[in-house]
Residue, then its C-alpha position, 0 to 999 in steps of 0.5 A: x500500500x502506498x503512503x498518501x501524503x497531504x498538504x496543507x495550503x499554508x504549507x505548499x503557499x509557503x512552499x513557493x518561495x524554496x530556492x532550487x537548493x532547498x527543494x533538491x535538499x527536500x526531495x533528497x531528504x525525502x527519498x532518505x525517510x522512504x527507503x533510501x532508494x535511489x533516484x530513478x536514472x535514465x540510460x542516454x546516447x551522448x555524442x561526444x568528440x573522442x578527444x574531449x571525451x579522452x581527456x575528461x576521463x583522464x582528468x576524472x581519473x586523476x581526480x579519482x572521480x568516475x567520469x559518469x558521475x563528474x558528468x551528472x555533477x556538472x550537469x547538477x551544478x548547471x541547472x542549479x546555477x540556471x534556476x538561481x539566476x533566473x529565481x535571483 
């Protein structure tokens, strides 16, 4: 059976004014009390120049970073600098 959650309108009225930061903290805070399940993630095909995907592994590596994970970094870091500067 799956849990129903409410909201007050006080509460999602307040809700409207969390920064992209804090609705991202939220809603991993959320999934952490659910179960600690994973996000859902979705496989991709990426063209990408070899020679740029070469030198972004080897510098991955040499951060001891797997490089999938420096790409969905980047990306993160990205949609939040985007969405705070249109919210700011």
């Amino acid at each position: 059976m799956k849990t129903i959650q409410r909201f007050s309108d006080e509460y999602l009225e307040s809700c409207q004014d969390m920064t992209a930061d804090q609705i991202i903290e939220f809603l991993d805070d959320f999934r952490r009390l659910h179960g600690n399940q994973p996000a859902a993630s979705k496989l991709i095909s990426l063209k990408v120049p070899t020679h740029l995907l070469s030198a972004f592994k080897t510098k991955a590596a040499i951060a001891n970073t797997p490089y999938q994970t420096q790409i969905k970094t980047l990306m993160k870091a990205w949609v939040l600098e985007s969405t705070d500067a249109e919210t700011g």
